[in-house]
Phi, psi and omega in degrees: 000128176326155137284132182246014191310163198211140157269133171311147160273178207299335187303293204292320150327319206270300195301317188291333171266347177282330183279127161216199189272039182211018195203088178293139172241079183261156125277110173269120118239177153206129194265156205210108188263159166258080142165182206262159196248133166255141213317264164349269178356267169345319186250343159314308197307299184309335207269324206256346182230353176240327158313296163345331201259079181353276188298016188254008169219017176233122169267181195257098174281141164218099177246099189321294225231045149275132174290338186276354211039213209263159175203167178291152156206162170310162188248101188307343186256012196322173111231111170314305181302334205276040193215013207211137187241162136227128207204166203223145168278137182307165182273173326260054199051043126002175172260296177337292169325298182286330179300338190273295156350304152337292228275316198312309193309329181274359141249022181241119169310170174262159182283126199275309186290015175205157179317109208267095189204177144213170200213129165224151244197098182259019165019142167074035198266078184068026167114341197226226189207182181219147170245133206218116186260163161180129184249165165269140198300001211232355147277290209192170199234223189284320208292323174267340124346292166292310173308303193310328188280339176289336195285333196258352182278163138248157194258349181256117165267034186250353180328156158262169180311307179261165182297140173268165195245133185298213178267331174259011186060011174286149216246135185267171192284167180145181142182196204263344203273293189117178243262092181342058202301119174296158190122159196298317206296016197231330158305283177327312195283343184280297189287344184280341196233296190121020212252143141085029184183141181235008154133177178315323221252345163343099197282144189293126201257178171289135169252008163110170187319300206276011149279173190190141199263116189207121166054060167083325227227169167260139190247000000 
């Protein structure tokens, strides 16, 4: 079997060395729907639109005392569950509630010994529900965030699930989850937590082979 081990390069190095317990280097978004999402769906989606995108199924060896530093390889043990949460907010589910959610969520690390990414399924969010992604910055930063999260919409909520493929086999934009809700309270909780984004200056970081830089964003 190929090695299929990959080395970060030094930007994403720096990020991956800058975390300790007093300095998380998470990427948060969260998208905010009216009405409740269904389960099944939901992780077809991920499995048929977010998988695809290598590092989200490869974790991060760093053995300080390799001369080569840290690099990727496949997570020979991978399980889509153990990456997918599903959790509901205390009444009454409130902006109070989820900002409080947020922030407990936005201090809790991620597992180094599995691909450093969660996916949680919020339920009971202002009348609807929410999807709250989170990566380690040494994946990818606010700016491939926001691609990734666009990678799960759709403009139809009758879409299928997989992606359709162009002529050059690149996966066109869209996705499966249905219709995002729009409005400021979807701002407000993103700018309030600080979350899914690091400025205009943001640089796009790799998402692994099957991304790709298209119109500003990663596809």
């Amino acid at each position: 079997m190929a090695n299929k081990s990959k080395p970060l390069s030094a930007v994403d190095s720096a990020w991956l060395h800058m975390e300790d317990s007093t300095n998380l280097m998470m990427v948060t978004g969260i998208m905010l729907f009216d009405g409740p999402i269904d389960y099944d769906r939901f992780r077809r989606t991920l499995e048929s639109r977010l998988l695809p995108l290598d590092r989200f199924t490869m974790r991060v060896i760093d053995n300080h005392r390799m001369l080569s530093g840290p690099h990727w390889e496949p997570d020979p043990h991978f399980d889509l569950d153990a990456h997918i949460h599903r959790v509901a907010l205390p009444s009454p589910g409130d902006m109070a509630a989820l900002q409080t959610f947020l922030s407990d969520l936005a201090s809790t690390p991620l597992d180094f010994s599995k691909p450093l990414w969660q996916m949680h399924l919020v339920e009971n969010v202002l009348g609807g529900s929410a999807m709250v992604l989170r990566f380690h910055h040494c994946i990818g930063d606010g700016t491939a965030m926001n691609a990734v999260l666009y990678r799960m919409m759709d403009t139809t909520s009758d879409a299928p699930i997989e992606r359709p493929e162009d002529q050059r086999g690149h996966a066109r934009h869209g996705a499966g989850l249905g219709h995002a809700r729009r409005g400021q309270r979807g701002r407000d909780v993103v700018e309030h937590q600080r979350v899914a984004g690091v400025g205009d200056d943001a640089a796009v970081v790799d998402l692994g082979e099957h991304a790709r830089r298209h119109d500003g964003a990663v596809e």
